[in-house]
N, CA, C and O of each residue as an XYZ file, in Angstrom:
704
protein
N      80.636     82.359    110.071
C      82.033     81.995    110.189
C      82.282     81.468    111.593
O      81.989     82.219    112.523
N      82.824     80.177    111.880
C      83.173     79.802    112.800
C      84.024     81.289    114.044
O      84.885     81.996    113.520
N      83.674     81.535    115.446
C      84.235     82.487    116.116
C      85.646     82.339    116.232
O      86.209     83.415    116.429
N      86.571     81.115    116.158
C      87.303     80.618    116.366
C      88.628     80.893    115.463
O      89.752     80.432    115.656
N      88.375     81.409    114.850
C      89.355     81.608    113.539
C      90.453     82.252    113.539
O      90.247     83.464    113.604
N      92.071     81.834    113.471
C      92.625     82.660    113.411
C      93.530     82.915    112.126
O      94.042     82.186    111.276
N      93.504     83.889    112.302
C      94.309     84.586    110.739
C      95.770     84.882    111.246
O      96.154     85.380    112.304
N      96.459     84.417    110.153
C      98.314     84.451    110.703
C      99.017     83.870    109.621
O      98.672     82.964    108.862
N     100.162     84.601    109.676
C     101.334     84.328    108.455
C     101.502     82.877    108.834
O     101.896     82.600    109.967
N     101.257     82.040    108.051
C     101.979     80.942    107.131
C     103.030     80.244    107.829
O     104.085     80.418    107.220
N     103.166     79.591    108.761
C     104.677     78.696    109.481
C     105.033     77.868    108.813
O     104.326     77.260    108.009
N     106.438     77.655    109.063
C     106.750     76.714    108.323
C     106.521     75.160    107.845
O     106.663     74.606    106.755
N     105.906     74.484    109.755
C     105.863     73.208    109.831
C     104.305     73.355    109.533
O     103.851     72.285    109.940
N     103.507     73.922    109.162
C     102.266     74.004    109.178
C     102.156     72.950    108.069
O     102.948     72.827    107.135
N     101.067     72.209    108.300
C     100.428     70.862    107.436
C      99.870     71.441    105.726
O      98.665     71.355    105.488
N     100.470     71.798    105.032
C      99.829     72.333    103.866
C      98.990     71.178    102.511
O      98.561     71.581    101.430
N      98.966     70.061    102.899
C      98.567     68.906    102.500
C      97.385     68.762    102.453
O      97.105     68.222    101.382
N      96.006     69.069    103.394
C      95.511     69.054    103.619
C      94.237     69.691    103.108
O      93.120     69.174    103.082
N      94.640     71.060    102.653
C      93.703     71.979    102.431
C      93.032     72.020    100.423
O      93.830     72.057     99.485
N      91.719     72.003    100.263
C      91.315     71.767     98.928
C      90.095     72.550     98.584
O      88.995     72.299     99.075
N      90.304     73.446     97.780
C      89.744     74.468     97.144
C      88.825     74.526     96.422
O      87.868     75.277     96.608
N      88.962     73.654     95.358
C      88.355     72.979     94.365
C      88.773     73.351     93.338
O      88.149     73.390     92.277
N      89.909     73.678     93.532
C      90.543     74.563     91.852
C      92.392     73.939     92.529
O      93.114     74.057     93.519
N      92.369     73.183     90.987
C      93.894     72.524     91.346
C      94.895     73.278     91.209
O      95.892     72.835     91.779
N      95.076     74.502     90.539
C      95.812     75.378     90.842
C      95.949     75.836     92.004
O      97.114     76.028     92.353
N      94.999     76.122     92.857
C      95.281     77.057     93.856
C      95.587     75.912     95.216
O      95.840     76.355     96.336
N      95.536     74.719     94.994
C      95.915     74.042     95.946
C      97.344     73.602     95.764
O      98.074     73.654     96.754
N      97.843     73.165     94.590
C      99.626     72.813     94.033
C      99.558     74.297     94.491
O      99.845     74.324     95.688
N      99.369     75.186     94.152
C     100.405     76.351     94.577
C     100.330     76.572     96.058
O     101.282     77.078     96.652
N      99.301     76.234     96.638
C      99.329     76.451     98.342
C     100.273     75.303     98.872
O     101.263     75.547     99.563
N      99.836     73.857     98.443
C     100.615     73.190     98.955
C     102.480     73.153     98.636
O     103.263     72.479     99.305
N     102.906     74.137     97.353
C     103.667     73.412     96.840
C     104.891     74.696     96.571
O     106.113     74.557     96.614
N     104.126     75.917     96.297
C     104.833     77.537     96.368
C     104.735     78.324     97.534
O     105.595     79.158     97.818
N     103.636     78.086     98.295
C     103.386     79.169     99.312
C     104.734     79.452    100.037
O     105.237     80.564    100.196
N     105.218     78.286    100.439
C     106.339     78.068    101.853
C     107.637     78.927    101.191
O     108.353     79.809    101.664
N     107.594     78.021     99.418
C     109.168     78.202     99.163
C     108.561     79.714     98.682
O     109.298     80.527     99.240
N     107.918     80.176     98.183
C     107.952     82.113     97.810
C     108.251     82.861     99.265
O     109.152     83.699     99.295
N     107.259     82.465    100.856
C     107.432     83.365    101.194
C     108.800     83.175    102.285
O     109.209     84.057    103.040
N     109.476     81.532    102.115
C     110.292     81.424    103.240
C     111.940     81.639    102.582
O     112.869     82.221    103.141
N     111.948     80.872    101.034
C     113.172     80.867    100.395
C     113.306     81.882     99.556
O     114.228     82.697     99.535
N     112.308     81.823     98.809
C     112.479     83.531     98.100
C     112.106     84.985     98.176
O     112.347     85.941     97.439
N     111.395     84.837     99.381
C     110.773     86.063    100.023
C     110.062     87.394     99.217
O     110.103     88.622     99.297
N     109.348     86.300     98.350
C     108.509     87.325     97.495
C     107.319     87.385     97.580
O     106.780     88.075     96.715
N     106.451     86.748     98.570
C     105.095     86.963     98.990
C     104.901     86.800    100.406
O     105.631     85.937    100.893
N     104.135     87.375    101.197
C     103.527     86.358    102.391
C     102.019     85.977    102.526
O     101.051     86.714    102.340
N     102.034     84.631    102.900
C     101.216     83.845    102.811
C     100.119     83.535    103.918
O      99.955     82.392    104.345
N      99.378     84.628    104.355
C      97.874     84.264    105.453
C      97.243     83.233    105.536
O      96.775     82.829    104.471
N      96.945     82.317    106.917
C      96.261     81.419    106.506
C      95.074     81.891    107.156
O      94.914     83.043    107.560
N      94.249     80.949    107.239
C      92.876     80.919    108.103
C      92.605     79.858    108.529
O      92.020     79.111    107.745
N      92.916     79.321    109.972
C      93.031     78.522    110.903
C      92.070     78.260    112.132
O      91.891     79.071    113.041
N      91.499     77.061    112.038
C      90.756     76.721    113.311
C      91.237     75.730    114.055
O      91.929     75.073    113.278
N      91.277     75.206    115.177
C      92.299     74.577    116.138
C      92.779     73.912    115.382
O      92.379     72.799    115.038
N      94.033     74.680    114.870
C      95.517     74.231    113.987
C      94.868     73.725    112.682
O      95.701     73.378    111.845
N      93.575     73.602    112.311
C      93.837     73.231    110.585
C      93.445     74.194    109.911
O      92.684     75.061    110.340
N      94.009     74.145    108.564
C      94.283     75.495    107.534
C      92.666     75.187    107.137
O      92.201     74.050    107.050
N      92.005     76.279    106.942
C      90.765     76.310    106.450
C      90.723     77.206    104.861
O      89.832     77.027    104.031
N      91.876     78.166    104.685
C      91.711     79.129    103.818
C      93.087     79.600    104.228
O      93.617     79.335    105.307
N      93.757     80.528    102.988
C      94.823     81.483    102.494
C      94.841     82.090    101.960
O      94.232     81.908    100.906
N      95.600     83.475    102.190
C      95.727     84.506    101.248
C      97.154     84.779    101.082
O      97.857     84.940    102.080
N      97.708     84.855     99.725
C      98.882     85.581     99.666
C      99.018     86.324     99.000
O      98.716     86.275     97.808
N      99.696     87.567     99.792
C      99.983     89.243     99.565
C     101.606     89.135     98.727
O     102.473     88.269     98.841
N     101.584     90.004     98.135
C     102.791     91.426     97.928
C     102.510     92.465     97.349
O     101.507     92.891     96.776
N     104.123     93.063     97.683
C     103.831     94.369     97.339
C     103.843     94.568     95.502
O     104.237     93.781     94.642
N     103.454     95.463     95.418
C     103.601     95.669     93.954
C     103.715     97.332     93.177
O     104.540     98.092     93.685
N     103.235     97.635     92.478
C     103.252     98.699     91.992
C     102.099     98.589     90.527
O     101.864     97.574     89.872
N     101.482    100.094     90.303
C     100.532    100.389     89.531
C     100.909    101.371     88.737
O     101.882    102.024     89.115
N     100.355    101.684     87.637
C     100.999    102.910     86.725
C     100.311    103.650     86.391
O      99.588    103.342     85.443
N     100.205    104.758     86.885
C      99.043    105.981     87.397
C      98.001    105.953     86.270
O      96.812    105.993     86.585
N      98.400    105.879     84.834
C      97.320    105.712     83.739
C      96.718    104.376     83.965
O      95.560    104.398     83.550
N      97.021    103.293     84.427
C      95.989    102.179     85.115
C      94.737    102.177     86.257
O      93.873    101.341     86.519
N      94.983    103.222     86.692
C      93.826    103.552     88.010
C      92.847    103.691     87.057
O      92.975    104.300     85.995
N      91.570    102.946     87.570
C      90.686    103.674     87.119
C      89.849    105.040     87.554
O      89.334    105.841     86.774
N      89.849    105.076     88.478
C      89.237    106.485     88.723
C      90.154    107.715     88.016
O      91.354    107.913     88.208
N      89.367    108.383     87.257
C      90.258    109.946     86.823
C      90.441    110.771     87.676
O      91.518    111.368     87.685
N      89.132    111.143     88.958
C      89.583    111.579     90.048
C      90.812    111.786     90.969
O      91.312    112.799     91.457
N      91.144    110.376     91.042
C      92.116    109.783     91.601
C      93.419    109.791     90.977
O      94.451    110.193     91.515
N      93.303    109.295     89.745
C      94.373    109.358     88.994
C      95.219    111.019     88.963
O      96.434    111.214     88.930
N      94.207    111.956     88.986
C      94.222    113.332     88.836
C      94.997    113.797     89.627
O      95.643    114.775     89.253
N      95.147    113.425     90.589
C      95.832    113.789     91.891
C      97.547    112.970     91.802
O      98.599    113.458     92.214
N      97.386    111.868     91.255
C      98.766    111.352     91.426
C      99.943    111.404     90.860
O     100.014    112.183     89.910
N     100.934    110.801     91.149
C     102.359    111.197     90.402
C     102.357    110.688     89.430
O     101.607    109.713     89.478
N     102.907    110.835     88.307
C     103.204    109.951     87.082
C     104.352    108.860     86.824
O     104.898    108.505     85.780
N     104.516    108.467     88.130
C     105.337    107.391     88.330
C     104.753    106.391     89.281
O     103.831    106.764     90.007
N     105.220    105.081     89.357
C     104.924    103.689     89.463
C     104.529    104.132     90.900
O     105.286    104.673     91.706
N     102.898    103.736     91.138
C     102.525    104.063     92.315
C     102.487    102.348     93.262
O     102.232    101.292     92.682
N     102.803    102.452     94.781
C     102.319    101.182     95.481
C     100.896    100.730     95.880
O      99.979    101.246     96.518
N     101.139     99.242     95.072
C      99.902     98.711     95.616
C     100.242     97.587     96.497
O     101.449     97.347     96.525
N      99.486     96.819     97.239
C      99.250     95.589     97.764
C      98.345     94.540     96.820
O      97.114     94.557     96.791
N      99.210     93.607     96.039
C      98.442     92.900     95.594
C      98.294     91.400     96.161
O      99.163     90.629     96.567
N      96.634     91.220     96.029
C      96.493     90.068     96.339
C      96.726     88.750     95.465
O      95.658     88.793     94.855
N      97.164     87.967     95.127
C      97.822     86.945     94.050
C      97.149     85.660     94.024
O      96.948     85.067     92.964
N      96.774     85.185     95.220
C      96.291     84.396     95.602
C      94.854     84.056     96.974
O      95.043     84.561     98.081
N      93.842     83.409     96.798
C      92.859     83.405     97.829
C      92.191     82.291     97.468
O      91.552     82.079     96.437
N      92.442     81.412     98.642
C      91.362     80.071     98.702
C      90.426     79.983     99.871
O      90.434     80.771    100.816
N      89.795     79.181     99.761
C      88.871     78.701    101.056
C      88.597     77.095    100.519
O      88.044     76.818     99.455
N      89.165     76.018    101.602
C      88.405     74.636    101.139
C      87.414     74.478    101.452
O      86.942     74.926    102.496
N      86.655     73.596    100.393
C      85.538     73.575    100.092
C      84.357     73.274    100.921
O      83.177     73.517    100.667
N      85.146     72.402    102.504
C      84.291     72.410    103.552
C      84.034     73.198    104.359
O      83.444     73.204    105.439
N      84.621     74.010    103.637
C      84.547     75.899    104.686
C      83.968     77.065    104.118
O      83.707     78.053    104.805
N      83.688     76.976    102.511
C      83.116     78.007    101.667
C      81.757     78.045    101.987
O      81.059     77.086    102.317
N      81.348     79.500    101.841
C      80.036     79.613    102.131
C      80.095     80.414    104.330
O      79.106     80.671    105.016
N      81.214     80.521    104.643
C      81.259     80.267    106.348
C      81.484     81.735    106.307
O      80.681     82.287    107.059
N      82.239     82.534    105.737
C      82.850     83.762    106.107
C      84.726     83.934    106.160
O      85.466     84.798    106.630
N      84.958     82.688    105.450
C      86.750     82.919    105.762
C      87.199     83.643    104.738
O      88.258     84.262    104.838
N      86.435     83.662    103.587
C      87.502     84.374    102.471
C      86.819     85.543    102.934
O      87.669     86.251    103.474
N      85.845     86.014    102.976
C      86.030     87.759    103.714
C      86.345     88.100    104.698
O      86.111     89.297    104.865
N      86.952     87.453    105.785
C      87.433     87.164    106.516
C      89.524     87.417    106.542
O      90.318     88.194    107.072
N      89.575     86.408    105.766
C      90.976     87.171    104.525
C      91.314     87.912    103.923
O      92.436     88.406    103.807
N      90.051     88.184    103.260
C      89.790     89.746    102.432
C      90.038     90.572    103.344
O      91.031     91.268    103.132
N      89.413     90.776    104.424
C      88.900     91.867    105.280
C      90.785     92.328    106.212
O      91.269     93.444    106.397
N      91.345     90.987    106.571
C      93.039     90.827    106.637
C      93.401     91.681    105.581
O      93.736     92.823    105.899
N      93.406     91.377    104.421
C      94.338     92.034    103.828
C      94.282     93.650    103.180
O      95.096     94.413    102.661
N      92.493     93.691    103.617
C      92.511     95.624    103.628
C      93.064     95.659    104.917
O      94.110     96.176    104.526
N      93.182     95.583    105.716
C      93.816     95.887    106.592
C      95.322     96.196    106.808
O      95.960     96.929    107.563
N      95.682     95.100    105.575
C      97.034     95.195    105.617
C      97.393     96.310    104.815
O      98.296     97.116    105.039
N      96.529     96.279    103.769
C      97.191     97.799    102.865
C      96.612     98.928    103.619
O      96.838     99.902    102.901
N      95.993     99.326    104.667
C      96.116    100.013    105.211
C      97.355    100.478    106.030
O      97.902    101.579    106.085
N      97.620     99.333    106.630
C      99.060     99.497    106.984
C     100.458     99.727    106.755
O     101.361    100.296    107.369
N     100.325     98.983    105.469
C     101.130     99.410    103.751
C     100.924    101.098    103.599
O     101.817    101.922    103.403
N     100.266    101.210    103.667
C      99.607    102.733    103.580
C     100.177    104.170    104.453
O     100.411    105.309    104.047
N     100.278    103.553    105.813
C     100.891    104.145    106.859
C     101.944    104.035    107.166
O     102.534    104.899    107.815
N     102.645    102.563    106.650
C     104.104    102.671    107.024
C     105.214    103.227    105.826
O     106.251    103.836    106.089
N     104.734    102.864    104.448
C     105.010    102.673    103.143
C     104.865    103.636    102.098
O     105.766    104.208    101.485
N     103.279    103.784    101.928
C     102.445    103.575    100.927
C     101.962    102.887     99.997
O     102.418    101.986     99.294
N     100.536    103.642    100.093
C      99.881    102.357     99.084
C      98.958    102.885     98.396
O      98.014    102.893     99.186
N      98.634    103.297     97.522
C      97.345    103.576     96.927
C      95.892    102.765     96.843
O      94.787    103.278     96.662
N      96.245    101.160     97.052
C      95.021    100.447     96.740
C      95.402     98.571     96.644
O      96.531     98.082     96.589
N      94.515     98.068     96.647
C      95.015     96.621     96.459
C      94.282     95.796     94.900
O      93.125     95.572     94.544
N      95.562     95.548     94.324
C      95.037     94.700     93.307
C      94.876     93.257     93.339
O      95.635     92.290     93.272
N      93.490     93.463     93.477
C      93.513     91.456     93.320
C      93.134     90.495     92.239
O      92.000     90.439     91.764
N      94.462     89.498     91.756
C      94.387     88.600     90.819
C      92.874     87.755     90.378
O      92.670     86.542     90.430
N      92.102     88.646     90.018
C      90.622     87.725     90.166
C      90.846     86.325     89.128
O      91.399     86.562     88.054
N      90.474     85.010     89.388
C      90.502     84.163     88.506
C      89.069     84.589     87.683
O      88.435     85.570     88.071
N      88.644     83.849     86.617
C      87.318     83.973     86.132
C      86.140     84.046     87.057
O      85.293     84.927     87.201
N      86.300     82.951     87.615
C      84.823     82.652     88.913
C      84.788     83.281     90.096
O      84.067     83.057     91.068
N      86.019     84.467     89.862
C      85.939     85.334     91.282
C      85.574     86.341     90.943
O      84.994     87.023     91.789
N      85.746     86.889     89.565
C      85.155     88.389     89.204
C      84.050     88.635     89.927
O      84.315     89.109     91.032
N      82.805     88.471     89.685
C      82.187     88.792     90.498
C      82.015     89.016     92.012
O      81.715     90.053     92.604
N      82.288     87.747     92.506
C      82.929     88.020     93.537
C      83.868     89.421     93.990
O      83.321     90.125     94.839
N      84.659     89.690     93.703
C      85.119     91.561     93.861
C      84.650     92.645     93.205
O      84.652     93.797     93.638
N      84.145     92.174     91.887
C      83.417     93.143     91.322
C      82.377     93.834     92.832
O      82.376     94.979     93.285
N      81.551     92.551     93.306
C      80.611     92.658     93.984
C      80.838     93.851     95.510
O      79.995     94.597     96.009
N      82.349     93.619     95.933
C      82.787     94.280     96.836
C      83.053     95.111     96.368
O      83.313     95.669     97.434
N      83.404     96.289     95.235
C      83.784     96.925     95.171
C      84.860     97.220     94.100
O      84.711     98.182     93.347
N      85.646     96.633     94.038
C      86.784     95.981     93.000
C      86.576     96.581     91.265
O      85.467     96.444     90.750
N      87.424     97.062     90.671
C      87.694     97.764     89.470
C      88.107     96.966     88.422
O      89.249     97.335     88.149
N      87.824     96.205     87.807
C      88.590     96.072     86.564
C      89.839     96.727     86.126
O      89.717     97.919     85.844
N      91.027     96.200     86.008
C      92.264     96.852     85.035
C      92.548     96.613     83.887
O      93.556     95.986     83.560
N      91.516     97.180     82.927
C      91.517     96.470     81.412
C      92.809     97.284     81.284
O      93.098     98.357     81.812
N      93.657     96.350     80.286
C      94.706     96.598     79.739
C      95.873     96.595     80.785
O      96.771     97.427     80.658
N      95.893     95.720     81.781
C      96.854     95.396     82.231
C      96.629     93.503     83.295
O      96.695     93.221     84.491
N      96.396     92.776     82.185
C      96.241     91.781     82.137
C      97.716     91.218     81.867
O      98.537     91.830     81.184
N      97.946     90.061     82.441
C      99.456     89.661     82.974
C      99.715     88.863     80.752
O     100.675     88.675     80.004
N      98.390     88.711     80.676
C      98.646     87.015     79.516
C      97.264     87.392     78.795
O      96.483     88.215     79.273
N      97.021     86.627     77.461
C      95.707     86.726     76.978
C      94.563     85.325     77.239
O      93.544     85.279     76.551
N      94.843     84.254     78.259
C      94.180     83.355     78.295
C      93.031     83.672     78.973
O      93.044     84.518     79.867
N      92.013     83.070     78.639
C      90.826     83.284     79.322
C      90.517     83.352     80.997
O      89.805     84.044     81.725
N      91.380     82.334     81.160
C      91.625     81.687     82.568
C      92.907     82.275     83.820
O      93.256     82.129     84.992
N      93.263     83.071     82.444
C      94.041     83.528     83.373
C      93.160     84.857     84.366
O      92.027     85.333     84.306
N      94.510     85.134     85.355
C      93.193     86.420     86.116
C      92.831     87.347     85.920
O      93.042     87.561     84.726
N      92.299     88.257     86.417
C      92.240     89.472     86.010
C      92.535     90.654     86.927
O      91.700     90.753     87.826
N      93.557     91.637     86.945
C      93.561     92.179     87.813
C      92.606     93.389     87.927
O      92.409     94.195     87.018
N      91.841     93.432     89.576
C      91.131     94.276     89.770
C      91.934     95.098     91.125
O      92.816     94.678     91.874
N      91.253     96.380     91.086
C      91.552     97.220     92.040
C      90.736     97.964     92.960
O      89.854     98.506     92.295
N      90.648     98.174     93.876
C      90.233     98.660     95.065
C      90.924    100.098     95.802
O      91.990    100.068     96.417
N      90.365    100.936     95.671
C      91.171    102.353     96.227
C      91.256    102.629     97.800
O      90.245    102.766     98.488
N      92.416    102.690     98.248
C      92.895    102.835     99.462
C      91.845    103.605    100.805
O      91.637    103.385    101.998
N      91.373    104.625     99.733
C      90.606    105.451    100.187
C      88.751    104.861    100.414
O      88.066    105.549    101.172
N      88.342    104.101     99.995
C      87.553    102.674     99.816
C      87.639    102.277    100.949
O      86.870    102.443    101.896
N      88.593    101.735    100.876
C      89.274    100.518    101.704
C      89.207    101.107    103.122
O      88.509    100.561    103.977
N      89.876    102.141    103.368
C      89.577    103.239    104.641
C      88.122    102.954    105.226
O      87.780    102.355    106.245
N      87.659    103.353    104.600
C      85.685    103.414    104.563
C      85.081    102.660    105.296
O      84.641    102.766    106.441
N      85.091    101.297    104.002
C      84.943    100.605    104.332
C      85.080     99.411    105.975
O      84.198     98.707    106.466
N      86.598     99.620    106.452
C      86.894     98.993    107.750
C      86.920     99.877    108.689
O      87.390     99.538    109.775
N      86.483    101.054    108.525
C      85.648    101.887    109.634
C      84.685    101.952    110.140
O      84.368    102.450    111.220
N      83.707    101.058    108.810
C      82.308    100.753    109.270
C      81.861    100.011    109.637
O      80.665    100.086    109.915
């Protein structure tokens, strides 16, 4: 990964034109939702990943909530309330394509355990769910990441899948 990198909420005048993923969804929505969700409707915020001023990669967070029979761990579940627990979900994550392969989307990733850690301490949070598209499953599977069968947004193939990651994981993990 380039040393240079900085990770930071989303400005407004920032060039969002620019950046290409290879998946046309996730670029119309970077170029085209990011600003107006997290500036006009204030329902996400939007990380970029920046090297002298150009967007290389994004992540966008919110908050959300989980429903204690969705955790997968029974362990875990065992312990919790039976009401709508907080998560940090991730919704969105790109890297353009002249940057994949460098270290920015774990790099983003690695941002946004961080952030539900912080979610965690100021808030709460139990864990972060992230919207896997098809070609990312693995990809989180690989880190760690849970499957949430039976709480899939839609039945399309393509649509994502939400996986989860336990807070307590997540701890661990950015300690080490």
């Amino acid at each position: 990964m380039p040393s240079a990198v900085e990770i930071r909420p989303l400005a407004r005048d920032d060039d969002r034109s620019g950046l290409s993923c290879g998946d046309a969804e996730l670029d119309r929505f970077f170029e085209h939702y990011a600003g107006q969700n997290q500036f006009k409707l204030h329902l996400a915020v939007t990380y970029v990943a920046a090297v002298e001023g150009r967007i290389f990669g994004f992540a966008t967070v919110t908050p959300s909530s989980l429903e204690r029979a969705a955790v997968p761990s029974a362990r875990l579940r065992k312990r919790l309330p039976r009401y709508p627990l907080p998560v940090l979900r991730l919704a969105r994550l790109g890297v353009d394509v002249r940057a994949q392969g460098l270290g920015i989307g774990k790099a983003l990733l690695r941002h946004v355990l961080t952030l539900a850690i912080e979610q965690r301490d100021r808030l709460g949070c139990v864990g972060v769910v992230a919207d896997a598209k098809p070609g990312a499953v693995a990809f989180y599977g690989g880190l760690g990441f849970v499957a949430l069968e039976g709480v899939r947004e839609g039945l399309l193939i393509s649509e994502p899948l939400p996986m989860f990651l336990g807070i307590e994981t997540i701890a661990v993990a950015l300690a080490g």
